[in-house]
C-alpha positions as CSV (number, residue, x, y, z in Angstrom):
1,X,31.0,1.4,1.0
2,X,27.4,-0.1,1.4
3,X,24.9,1.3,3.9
4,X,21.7,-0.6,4.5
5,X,18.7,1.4,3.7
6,X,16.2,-0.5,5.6
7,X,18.3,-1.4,8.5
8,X,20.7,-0.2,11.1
9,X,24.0,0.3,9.7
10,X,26.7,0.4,12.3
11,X,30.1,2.6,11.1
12,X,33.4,2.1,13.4
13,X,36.7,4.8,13.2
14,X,39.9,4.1,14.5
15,X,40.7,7.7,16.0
16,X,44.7,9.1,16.9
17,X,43.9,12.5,19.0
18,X,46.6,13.9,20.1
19,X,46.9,17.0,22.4
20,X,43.5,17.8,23.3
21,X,42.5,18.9,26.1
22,X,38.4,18.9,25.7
23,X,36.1,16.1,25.2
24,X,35.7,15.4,21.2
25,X,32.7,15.1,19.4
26,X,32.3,13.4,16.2
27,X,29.3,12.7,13.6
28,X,28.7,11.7,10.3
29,X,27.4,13.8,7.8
30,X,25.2,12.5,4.8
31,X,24.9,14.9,1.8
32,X,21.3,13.7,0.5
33,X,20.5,15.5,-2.5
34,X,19.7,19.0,-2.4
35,X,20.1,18.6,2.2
36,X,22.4,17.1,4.5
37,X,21.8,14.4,7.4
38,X,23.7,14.6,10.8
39,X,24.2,11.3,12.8
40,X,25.8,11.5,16.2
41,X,28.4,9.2,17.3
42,X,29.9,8.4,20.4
43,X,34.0,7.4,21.0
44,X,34.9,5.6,23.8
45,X,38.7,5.4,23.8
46,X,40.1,5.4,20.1
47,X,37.1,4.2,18.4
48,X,33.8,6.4,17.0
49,X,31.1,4.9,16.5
50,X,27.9,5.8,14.3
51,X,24.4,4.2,13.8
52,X,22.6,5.3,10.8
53,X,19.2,4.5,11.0
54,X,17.0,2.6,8.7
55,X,16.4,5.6,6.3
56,X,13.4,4.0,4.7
57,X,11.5,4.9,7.6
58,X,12.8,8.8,7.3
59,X,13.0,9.2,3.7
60,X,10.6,9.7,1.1
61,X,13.2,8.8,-1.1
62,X,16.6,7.7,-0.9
63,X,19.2,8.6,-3.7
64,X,21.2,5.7,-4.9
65,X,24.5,7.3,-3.7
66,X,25.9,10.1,-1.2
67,X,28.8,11.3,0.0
68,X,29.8,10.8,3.9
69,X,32.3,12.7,5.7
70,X,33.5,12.3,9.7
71,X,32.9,15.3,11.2
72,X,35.3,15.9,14.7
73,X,35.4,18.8,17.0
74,X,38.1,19.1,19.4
75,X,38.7,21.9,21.7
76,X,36.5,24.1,19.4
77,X,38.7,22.7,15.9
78,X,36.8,21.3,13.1
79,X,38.1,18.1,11.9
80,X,37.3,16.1,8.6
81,X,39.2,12.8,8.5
82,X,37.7,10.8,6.5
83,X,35.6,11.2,2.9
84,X,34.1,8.8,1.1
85,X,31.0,8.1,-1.4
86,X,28.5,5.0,-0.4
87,X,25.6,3.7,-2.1
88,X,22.7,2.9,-0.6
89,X,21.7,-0.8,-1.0
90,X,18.2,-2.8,0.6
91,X,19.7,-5.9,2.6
92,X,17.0,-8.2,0.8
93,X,15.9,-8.0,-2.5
94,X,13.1,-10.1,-3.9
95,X,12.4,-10.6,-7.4
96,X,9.7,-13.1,-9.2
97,X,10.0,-14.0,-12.7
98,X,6.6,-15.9,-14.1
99,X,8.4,-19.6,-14.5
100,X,5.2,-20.9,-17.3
101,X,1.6,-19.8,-17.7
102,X,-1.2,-21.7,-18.5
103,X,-3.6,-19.5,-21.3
104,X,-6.8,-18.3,-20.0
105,X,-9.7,-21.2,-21.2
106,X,-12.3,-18.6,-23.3
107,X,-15.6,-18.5,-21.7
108,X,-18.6,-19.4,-23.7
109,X,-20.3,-16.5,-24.8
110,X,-24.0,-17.0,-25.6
111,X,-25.2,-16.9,-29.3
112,X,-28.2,-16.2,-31.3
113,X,-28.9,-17.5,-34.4
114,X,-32.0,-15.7,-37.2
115,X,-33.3,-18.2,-39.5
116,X,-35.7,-15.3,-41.0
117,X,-36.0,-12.1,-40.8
118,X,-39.2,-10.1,-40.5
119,X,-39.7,-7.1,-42.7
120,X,-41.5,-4.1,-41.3
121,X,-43.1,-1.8,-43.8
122,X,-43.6,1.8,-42.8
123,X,-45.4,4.5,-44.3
124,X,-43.3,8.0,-43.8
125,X,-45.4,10.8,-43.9
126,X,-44.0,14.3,-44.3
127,X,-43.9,17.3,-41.7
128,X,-47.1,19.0,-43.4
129,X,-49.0,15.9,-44.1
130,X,-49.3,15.4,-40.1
131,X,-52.1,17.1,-38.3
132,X,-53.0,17.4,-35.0
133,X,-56.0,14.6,-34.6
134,X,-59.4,16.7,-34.4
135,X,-61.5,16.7,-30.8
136,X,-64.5,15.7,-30.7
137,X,-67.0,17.4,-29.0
138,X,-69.0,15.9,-26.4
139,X,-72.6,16.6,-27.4
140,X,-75.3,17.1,-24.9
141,X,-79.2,16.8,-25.1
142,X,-80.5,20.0,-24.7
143,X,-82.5,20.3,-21.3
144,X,-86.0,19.7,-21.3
145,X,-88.5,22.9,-20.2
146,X,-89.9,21.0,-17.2
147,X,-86.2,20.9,-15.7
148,X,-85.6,24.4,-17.1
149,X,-88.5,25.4,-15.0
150,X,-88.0,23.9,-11.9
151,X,-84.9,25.5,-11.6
152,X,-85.8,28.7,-11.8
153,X,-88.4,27.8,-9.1
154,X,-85.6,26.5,-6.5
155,X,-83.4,29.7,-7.0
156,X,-86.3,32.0,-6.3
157,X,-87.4,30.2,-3.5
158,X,-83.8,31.0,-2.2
């Protein structure tokens, strides 16, 4: 048995009660994994019937197979008369295959071309051979005694 896993899938029963009294109930049980799923079904006459939803829209994941079972209550009897495994199937499947492929044209890269090389000479000098460069100090003219002497004048006349 096939049930659509992203669509409606519609089960019928052909029921024979005979001597109840009560009004039956019937569902159909979906052992999914590690949990079971109830769906609800209505009988009108001799026939159950039982929509399983699109379980794509439910499930995380679907298992590839489960097994079902009828479950029908009766004036407070448990029923199980029917048992079978299904597997779930999409209803449209779409697959591509690449039918030829053109290769990918190589882009030009840019080049650069030496006709000569420079060479650089460098002298290396040794940890103790550097010094620290030597400051010079700024030397000024010594003032002259007429400026030495008018400031002392201003600050006493403060």
């Amino acid at each position: 048995m096939e049930i659509m896993r992203d669509k409606v899938t519609e089960l019928e029963f052909k029921l024979n009660l005979e001597g109840n009294t009560g009004e039956p109930e019937v569902a159909l049980i979906a052992e999914l994994g590690s949990y079971k799923m109830s769906f609800p079904g209505k009988i009108q006459e001799d026939t159950a019937t039982v929509n399983i939803p699109a379980l794509k829209d439910i499930l995380k994941s679907i298992p590839e197979s489960t097994n079902l079972r009828l479950e029908v209550m009766v004036d407070g009897a448990f029923f199980v008369p029917w048992e079978e495994s299904a597997t779930f199937k999409k209803s449209v499947t779409v697959e591509a295959v690449v039918k030829n492929s053109t290769p990918e044209k190589p882009k030009s890269k840019p080049s650069v071309q030496l006709t000569e090389t420079p060479k650089v000479v460098r002298e290396h000098k040794f940890v103790e051979d550097i010094q620290p460069p030597k400051k010079k100090k700024k030397e000024q003219p010594a003032p002259s005694s007429s400026a030495v002497s008018e400031f002392i004048k201003s600050l006493r006349e403060k």
